[in-house]
GUDO-775078 format. One line per field, with one value per residue: chain; x, y, z of N, C-alpha, C in turn. Coordinates in Angstrom, 3 decimals. Layout:
N
gupa: A/...;
n_xx: X/...;
n_yy: Y/...;
n_zz: Z/...;
ca_xx: X/...;
ca_yy: Y/...;
ca_zz: Z/...;
c_xx: X/...;
c_yy: Y/...;
c_zz: Z/...;
END
This chain:
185
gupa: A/A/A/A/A/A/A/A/A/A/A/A/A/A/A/A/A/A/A/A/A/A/A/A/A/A/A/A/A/A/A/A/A/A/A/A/A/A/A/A/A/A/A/A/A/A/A/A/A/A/A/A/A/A/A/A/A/A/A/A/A/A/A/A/A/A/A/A/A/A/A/A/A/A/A/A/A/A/A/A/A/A/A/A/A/A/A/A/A/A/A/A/A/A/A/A/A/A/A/A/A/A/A/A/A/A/A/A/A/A/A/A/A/A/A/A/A/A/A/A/A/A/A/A/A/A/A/A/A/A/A/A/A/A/A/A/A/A/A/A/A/A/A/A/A/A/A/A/A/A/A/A/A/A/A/A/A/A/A/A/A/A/A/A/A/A/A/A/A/A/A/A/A/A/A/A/A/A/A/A/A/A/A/A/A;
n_xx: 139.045/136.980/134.835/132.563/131.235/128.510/126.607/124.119/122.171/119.889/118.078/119.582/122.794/124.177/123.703/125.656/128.172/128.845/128.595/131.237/133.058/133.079/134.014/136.280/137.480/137.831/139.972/138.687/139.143/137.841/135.918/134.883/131.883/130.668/127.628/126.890/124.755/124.756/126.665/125.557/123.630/124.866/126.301/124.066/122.847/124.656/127.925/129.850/132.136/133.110/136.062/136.609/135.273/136.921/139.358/139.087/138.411/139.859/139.589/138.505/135.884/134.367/131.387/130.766/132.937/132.923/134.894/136.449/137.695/135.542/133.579/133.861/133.208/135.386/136.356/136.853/135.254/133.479/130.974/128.293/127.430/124.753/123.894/122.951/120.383/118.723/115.620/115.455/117.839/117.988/115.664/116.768/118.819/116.946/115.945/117.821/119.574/122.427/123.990/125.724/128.931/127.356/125.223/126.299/128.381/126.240/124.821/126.251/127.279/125.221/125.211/127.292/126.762/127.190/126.695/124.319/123.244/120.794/120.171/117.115/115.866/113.034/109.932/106.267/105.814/104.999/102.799/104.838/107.177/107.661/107.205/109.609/111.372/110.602/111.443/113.903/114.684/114.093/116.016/118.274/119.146/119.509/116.847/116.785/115.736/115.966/114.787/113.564/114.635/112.745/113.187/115.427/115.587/116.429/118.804/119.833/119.952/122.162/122.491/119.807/120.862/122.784/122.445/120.770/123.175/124.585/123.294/123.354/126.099/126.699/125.206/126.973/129.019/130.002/131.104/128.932/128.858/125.855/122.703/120.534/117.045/115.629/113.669/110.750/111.170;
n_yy: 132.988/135.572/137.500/139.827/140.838/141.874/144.019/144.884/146.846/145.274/142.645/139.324/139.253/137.253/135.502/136.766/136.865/133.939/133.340/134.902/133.744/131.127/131.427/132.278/130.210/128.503/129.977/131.934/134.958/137.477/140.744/143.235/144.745/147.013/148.290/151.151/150.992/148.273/147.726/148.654/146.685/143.858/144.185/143.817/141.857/139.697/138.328/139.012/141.017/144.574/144.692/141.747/140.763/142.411/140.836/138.590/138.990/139.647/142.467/145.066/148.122/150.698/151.921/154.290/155.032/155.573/155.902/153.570/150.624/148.708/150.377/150.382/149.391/148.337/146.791/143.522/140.537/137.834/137.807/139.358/138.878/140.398/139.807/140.384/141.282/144.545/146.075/148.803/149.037/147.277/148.506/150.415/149.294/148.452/150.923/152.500/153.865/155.300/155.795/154.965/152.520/150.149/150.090/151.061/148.962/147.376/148.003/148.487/145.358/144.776/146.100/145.351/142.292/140.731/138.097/138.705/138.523/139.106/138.475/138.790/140.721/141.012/141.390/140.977/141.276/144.225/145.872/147.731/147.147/144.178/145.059/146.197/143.616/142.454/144.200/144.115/141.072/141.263/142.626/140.958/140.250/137.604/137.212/135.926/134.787/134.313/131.311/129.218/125.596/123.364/120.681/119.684/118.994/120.534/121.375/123.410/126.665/127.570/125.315/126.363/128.707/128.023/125.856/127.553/129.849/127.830/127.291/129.456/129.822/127.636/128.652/130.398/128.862/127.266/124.799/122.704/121.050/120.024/119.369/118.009/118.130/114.768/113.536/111.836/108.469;
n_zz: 211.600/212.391/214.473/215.075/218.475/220.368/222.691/223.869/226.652/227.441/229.163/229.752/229.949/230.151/227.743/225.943/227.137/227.346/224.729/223.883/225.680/224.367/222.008/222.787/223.894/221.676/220.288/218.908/216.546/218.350/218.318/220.220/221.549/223.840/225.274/227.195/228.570/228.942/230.409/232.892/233.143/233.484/235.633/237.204/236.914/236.752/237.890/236.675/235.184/232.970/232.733/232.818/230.156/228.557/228.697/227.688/225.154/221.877/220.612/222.185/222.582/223.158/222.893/222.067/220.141/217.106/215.656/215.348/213.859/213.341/212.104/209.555/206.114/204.943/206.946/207.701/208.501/209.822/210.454/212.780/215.997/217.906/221.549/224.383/222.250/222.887/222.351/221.253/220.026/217.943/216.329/215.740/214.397/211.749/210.647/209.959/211.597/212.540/215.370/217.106/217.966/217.882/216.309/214.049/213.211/212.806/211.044/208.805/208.951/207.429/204.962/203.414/203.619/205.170/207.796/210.061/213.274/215.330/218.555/220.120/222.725/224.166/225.498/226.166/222.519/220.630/217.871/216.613/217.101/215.675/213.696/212.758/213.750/211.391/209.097/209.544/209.370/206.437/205.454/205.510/208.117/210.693/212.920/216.116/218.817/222.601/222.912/225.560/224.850/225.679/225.979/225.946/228.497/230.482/233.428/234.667/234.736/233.223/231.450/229.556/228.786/227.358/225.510/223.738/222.881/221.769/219.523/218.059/217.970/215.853/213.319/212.366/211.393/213.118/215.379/217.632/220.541/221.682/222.970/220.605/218.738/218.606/217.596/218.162/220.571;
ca_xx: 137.686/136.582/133.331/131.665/130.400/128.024/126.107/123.505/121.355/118.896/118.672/120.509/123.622/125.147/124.298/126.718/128.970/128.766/129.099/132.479/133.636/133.060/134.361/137.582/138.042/138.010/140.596/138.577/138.788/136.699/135.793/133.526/131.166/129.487/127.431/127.000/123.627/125.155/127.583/124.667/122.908/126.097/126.162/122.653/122.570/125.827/128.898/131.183/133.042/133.645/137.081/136.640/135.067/137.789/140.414/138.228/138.024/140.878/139.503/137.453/135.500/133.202/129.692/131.048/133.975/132.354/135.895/136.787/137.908/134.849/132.494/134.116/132.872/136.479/137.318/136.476/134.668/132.706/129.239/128.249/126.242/124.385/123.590/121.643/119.916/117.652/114.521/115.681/119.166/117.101/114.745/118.055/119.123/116.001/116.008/119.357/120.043/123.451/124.145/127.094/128.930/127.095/124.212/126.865/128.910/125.312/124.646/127.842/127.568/124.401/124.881/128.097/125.893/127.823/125.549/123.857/122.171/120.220/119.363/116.120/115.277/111.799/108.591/105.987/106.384/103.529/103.550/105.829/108.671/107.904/107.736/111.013/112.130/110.326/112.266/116.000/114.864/114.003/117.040/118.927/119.440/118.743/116.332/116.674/115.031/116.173/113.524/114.349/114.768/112.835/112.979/116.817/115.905/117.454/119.067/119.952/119.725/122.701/121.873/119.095/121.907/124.237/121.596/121.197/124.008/125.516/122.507/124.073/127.475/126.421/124.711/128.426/129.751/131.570/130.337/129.135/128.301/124.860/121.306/119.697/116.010/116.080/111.700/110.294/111.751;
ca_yy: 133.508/136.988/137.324/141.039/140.323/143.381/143.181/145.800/146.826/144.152/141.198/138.235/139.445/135.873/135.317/137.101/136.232/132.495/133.677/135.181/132.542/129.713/132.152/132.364/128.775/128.059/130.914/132.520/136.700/138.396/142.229/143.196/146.123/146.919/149.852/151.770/150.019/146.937/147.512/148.962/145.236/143.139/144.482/143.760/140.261/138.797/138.836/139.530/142.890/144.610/144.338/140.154/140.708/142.917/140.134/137.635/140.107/139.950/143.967/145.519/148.735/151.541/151.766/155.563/154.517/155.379/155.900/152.571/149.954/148.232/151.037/150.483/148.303/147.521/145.876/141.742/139.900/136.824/138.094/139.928/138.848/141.578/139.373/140.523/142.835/145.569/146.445/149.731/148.807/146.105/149.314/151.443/149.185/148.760/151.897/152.859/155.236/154.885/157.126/154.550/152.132/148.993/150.087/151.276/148.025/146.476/148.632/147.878/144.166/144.404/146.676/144.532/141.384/140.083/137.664/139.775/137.947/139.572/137.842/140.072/140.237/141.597/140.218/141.080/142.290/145.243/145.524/148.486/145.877/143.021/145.473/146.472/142.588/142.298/144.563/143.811/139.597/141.345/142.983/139.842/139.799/136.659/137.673/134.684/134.921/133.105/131.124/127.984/124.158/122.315/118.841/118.753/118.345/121.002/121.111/124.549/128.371/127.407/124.532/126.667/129.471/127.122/125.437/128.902/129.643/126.480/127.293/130.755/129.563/127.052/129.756/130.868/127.700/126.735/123.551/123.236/119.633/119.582/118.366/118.163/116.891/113.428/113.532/111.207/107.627;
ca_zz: 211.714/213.274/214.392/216.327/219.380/220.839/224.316/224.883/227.654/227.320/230.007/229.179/229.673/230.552/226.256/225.404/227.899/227.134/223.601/224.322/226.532/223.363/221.267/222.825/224.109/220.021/219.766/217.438/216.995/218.464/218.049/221.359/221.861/225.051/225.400/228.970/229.107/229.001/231.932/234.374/233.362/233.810/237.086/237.673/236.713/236.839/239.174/235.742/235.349/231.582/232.947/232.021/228.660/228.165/228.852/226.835/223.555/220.948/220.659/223.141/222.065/223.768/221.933/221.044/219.594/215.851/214.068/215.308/212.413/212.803/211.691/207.724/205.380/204.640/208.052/206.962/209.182/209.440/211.082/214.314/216.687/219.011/222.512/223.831/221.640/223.269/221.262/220.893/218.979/216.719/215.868/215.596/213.008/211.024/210.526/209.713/212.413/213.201/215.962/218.236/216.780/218.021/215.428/212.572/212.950/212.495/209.685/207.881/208.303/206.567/203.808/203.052/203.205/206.328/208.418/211.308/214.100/216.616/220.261/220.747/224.011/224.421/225.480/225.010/221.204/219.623/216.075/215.814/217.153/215.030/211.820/212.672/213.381/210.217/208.171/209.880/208.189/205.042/205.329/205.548/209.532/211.256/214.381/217.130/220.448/222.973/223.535/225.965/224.635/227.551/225.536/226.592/230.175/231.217/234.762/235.063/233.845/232.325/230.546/228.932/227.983/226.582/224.071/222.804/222.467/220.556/218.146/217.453/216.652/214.676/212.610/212.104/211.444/214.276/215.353/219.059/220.916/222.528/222.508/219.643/218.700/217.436/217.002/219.247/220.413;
c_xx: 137.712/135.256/133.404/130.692/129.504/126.940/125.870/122.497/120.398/119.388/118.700/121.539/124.187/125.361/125.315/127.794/129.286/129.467/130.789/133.582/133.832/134.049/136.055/138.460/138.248/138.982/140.514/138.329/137.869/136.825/134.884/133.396/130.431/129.072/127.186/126.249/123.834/125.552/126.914/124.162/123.875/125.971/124.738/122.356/123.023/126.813/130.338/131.292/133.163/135.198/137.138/136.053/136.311/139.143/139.894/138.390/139.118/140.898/138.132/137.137/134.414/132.595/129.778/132.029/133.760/133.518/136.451/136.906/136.307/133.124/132.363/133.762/134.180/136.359/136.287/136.715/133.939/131.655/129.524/127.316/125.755/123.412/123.780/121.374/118.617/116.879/114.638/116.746/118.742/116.309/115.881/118.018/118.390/116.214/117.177/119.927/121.396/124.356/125.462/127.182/128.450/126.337/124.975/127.115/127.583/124.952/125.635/127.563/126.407/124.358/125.954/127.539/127.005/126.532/125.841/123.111/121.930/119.616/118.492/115.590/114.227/110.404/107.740/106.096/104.954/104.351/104.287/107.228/108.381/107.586/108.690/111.981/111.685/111.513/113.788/115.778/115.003/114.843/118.308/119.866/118.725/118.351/116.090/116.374/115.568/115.486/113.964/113.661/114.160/112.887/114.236/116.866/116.733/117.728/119.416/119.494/120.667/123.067/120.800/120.001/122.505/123.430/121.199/122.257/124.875/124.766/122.653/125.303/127.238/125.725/126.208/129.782/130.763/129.888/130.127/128.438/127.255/123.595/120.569/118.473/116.410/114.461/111.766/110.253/110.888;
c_yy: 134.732/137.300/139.410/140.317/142.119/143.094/144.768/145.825/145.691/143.353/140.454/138.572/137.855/135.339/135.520/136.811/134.853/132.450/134.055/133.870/131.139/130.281/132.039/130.927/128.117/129.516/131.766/134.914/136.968/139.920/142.789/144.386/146.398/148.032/150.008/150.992/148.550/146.499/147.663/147.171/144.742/143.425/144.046/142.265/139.264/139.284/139.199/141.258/143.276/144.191/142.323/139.910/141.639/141.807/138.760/137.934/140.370/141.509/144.459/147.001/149.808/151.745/153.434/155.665/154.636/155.712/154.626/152.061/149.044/149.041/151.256/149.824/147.197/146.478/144.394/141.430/138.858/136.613/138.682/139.700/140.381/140.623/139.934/141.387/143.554/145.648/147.624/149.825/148.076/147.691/149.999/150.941/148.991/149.866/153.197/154.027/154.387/155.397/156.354/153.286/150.484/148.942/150.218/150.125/147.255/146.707/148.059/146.398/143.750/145.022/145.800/142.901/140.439/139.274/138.682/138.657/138.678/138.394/138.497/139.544/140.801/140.885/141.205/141.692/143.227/145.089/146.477/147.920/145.086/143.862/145.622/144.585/142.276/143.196/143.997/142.390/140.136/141.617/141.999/139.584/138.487/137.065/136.077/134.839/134.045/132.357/129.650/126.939/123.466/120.358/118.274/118.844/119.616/121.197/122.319/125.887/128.291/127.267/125.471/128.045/129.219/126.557/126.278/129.292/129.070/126.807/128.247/130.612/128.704/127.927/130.468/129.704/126.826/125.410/122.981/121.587/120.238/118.839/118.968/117.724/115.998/113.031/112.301/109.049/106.887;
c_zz: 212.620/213.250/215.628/217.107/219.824/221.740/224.375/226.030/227.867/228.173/229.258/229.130/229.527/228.723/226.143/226.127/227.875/225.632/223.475/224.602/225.392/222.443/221.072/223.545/223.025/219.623/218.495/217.404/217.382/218.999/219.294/221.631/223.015/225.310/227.224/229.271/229.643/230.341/232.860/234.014/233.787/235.197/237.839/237.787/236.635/238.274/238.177/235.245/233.423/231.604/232.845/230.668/228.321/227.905/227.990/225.388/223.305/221.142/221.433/222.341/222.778/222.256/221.313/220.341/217.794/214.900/214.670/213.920/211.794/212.247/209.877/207.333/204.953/206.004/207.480/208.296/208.913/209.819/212.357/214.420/218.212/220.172/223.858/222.964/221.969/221.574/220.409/219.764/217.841/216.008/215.098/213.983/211.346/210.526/210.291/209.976/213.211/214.218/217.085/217.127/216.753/216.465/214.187/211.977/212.665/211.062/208.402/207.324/207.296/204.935/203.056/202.676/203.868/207.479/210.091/212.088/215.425/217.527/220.836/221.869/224.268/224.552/226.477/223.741/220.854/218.262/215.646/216.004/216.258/213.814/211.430/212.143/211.705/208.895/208.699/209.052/206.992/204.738/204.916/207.034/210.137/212.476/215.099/218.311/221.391/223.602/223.814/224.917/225.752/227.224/225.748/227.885/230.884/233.171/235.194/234.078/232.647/231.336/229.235/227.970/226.904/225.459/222.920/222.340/221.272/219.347/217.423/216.988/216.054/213.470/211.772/211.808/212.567/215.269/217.159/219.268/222.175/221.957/221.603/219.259/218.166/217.215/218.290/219.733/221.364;
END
């Protein structure tokens, strides 16, 4: 399996970072994009370095990097997720401005008909964001928010990461052990 990982500006870095971290404890490829934005957040909100997604990431990648392999339709993959994904990069790709290659490689996996999932991080939304999330679904992107689980109790920030998370690689088949509803007992 080879999956794109891509981590822009948007808070939540720790998503994607968790993402990573599952990613590669199931030794599965991963392709990783981080734009500048990314790295001023990371710094902002974590105590992790690009220098550890770098050592995490089968292939590491700067966000200008647009003759990279993964800006072709050839390179075969098995979905990219963009965690977080700024409002601005979700719009990007709507709109099929592909100007770095977080947005191309987004572009790509969609025109190929590669599963896309965005982690939009924005709140509140106006309606020129949710026309956009609107077109990236129609498109055939899955838009997922990460919007907490509080029915698994959670005990930390973590906890509320990690339930996300698991519900994103499962989206990708990879099969993740946590709490799930079971309706009401």
């Amino acid at each position: 399996m080879r999956i794109v990982l891509a981590l822009t500006g948007a808070s939540g870095q720790m998503y994607g970072i968790r993402i990573l971290e599952e990613l590669y404890k199931r030794r599965i490829e991963t392709h990783v994009i981080v734009s500048s934005a990314a790295e001023i957040t990371l710094g902002v909100e974590t105590d992790y370095s690009t220098e550890y997604l770098k050592k995490m990431s089968t292939e590491f990648y700067r966000n200008d990097d647009i003759a990279s392999p993964l800006s072709s339709g050839s390179f075969s993959h098995n979905g990219m997720i963009i965690a977080p994904c700024s409002i601005k990069t979700a719009s990007s790709v709507a709109n099929g401005i592909t100007d770095n290659l977080i947005t191309r490689a987004a572009d790509v996996a969609l025109k190929e008909g590669r599963r896309l999932l965005l982690l939009v991080r924005e709140t509140p939304l106006h309606s020129g964001h949710l026309r956009a999330l609107l077109r990236l679904s129609e498109l055939g992107a899955i838009i997922m928010p990460p919007v907490p689980a509080f029915y698994t109790r959670p005990e930390s920030i973590d906890d509320l990461v990690m339930h996300t998370v698991s519900r994103v690689l499962e989206r990708f088949g990879i099969e993740m052990n946590f709490k799930r509803w079971s309706g009401l007992k």
